[in-house]
N, C-alpha and C positions, 0 to 999 in steps of 0.2 A: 351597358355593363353594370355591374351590381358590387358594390364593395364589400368587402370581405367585413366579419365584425373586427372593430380597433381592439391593438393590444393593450390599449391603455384604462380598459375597462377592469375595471376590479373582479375579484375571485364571486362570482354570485349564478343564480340561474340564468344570466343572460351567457355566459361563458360555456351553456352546456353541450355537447354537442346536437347536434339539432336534424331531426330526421331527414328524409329527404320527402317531396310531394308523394312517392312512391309509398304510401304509407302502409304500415302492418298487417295481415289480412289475417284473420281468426276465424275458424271453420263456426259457421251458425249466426257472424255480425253481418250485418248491412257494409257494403263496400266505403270507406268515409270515404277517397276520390275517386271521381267517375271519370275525372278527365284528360288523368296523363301527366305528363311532365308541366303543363301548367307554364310555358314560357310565355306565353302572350302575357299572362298575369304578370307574370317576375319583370316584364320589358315595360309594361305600364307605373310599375310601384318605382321601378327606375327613375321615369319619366317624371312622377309627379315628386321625387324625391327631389328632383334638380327645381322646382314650381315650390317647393315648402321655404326656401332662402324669404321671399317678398312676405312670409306669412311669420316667421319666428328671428329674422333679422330686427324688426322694427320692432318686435315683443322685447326680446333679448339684449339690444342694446349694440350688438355686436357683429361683426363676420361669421356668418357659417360653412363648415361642409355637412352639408345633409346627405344620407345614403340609406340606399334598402337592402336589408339582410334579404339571404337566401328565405325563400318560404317555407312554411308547414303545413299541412293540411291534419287536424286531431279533433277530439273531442270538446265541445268546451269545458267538461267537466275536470277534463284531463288540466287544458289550459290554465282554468281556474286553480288548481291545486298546484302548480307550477309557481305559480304567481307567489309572490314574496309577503309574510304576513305584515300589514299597514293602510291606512290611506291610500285609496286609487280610485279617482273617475273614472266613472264605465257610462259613457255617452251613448243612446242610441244612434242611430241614425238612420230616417225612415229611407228605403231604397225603392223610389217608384220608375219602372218602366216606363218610354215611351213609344208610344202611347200609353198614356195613363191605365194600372191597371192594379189589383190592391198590394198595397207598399210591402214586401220586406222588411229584412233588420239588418242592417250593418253596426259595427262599436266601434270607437274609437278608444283608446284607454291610454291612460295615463297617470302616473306614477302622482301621490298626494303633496311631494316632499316638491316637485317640478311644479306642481300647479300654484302653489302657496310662493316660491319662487318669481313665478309669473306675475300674481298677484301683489307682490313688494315694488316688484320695478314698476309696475302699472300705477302704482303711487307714489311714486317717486324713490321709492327704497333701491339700497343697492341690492338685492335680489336674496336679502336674507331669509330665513327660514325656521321655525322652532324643532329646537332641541330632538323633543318630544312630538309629534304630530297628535291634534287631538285625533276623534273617534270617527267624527262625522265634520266633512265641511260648511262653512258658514254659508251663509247666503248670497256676500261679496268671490269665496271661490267659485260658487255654484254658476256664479254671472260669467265669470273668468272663462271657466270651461266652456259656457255661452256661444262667450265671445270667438274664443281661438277654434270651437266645433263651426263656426258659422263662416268662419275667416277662411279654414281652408276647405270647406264643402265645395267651392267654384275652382279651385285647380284640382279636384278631385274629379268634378262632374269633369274639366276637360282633359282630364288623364284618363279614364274612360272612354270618352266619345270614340276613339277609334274602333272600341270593340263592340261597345254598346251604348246607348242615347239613355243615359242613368242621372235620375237629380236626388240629391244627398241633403237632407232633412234634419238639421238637429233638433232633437227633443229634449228630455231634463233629465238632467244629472244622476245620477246614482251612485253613493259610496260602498252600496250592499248590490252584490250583483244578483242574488238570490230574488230581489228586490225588481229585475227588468222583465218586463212580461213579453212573453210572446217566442223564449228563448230556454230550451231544455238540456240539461245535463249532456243527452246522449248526441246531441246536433253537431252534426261537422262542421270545422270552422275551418278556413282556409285565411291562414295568421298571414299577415304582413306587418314585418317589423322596421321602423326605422330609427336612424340615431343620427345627431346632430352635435357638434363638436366646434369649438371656438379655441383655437391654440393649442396648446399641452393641458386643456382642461379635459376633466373624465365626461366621456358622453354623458348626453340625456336620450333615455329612449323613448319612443311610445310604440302604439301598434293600433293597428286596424284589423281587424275580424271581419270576413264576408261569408256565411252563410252558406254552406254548398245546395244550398236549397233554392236560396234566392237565386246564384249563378247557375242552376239546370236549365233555366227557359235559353240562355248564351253558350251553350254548348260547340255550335259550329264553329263561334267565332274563338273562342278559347281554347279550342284546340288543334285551332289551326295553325300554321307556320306564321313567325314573324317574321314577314316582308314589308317590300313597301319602304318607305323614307326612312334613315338614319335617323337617329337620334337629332333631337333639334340644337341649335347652336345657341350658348348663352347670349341672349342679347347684347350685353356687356361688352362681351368680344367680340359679335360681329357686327356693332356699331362702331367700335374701336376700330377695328382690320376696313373698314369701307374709308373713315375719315383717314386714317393713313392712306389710303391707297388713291382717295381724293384732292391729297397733299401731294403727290408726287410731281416733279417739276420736267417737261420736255424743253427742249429747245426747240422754239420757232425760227424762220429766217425765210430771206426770200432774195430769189435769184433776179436781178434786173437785167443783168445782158452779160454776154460771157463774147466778149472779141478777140480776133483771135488778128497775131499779125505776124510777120517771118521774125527769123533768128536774126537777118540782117537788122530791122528795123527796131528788136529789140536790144542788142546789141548797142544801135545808136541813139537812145534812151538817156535824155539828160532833165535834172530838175527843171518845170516850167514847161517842157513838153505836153502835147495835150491829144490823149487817144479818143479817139468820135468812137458812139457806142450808139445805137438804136433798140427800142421795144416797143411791143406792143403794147395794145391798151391795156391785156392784162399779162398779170406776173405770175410767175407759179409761186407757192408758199408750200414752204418743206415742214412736217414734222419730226424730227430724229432724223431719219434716212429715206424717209417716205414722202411722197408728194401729198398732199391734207387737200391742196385745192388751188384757184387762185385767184387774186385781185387787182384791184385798178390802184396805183402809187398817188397819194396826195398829203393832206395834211389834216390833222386833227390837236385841240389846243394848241398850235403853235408848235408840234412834232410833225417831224414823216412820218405816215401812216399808209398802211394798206387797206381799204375795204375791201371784204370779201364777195368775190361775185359767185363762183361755183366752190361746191365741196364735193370732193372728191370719195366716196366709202371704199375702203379696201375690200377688198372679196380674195377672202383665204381660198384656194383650191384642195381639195380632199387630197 
């Protein structure tokens, strides 16, 4: 499932309405998507959206919810002019098939005001930021960017792997996107946007760009149905739901002899009386209302005790 964008996001172009994969078609343009509704993609950026918490919690300082907008599939040039005038990393990120074969380009992008952010707390700053953003980033952001391209490149490669065997390559920074080789005006981009959110604070976004050129040779698998395994479960909680449920406490107990004697005899039942009881070498041992198994009665530290000879497996019938 894919979250909708937060209301808490301010009036800007991330509020705009946002096309659908279905994109525009202009009599005489090259078609930008070739591949449909594109939900395999939208169910992977899901996936790795809930895999970004271990990468921008320990940046961050803080709790997050991470979530992936709806996609787009546009131009970059379009993209670009979208894009809000300031500061912004524009990361490559070389995309090699496996089998090894010549790399693609994916981007990762992110806003200069987020990075510089980054970069405060990273030295111990409470996560301030200038006024003013300068023109170009230092050498210390450049490293930042680096660092957080490199950090989440491995839940990226395994948020893919189901569709495709993809390893994600950071290369260097760029604050001029005019400035990234290998990547032209008229190129289809297929946007994945995400945003990350700590309380009642206003998101942070970024986005990832994949190249509908690079994603031709995966055609079958992106556009096929998403089947197959549910959504995986946060570790958190289903470490949490196991240890509870490993805590859970039965009653044991165990039957020695059950004698049986008339109504006269118990009727003439007085203190100091003494009922004879016999068993066998072994005892049954109940779990709840079930028989578990049984054992031989003796003693251990200085208690009664049962050692267990047979256990019994229930077999549920269909």
């Amino acid at each position: 499932m894919v979250n909708s964008p937060s209301s808490t996001v301010k009036a800007d172009r991330r509020d705009r309405p946002r096309a659908s994969v279905e994109s525009a078609f202009a009599f005489g343009a090259p078609k930008l998507n070739p591949f449909g509704d594109l939900h395999s993609v939208q169910h992977l950026s899901a996936r790795l959206a809930r895999s970004l918490r271990g990468v921008f919690e320990p940046l961050l300082r803080r709790e997050l919810r991470i979530w992936a907008e709806p996609l787009v599939v546009q131009r970059f040039a379009d993209y670009r002019a979208e894009r809000p005038e300031g500061l912004t990393a524009w990361m490559p990120l070389a995309v090699t098939p496996s089998p090894a074969s010549s790399p693609g380009l994916a981007l990762a992008v992110f806003d200069g005001r987020f990075v510089n952010e980054l970069l405060d707390l990273f030295f111990g700053g409470p996560g301030e930021t200038p006024k003013v953003l300068p023109a170009e980033f230092s050498p210390a952001a450049e490293a930042m960017v680096a660092r957080v391209a490199a950090m989440f490149a491995v839940p990226l490669k395994s948020a893919w792997e189901p569709l495709a065997r993809l390893d994600f390559l950071p290369g260097r920074c760029e604050s001029n996107a005019a400035m990234l080789a290998g990547l032209e005006g008229d190129d289809a981009m297929v946007v994945t946007r995400f945003g990350m959110a700590a309380g009642n604070e206003p998101p942070r976004m970024f986005d990832i760009l994949y190249p509908v050129a690079v994603l031709k040779p995966h055609t079958p698998q992106l556009t096929g149905k998403v089947v197959g395994k549910g959504p995986e479960p946060d570790p958190s909680w289903s470490g949490g739901l196991t240890r509870a449920a490993m805590g859970i406490k039965f009653p044991v107990r165990s039957v020695l002899a059950e004698p049986t004697i008339s109504l006269a005899r118990l009727m003439e039942l007085k203190v100091g009386d003494v009922i004879p009881i016999a068993f066998g070498n072994d005892v049954p041992v109940m779990v709840g209302g079930d028989r578990f198994g049984a054992g031989t009665v003796g003693t251990s530290n200085g208690k009664a005790a049962i050692k267990l000879t047979k256990i019994k497996r229930l077999q549920h019938e269909d």
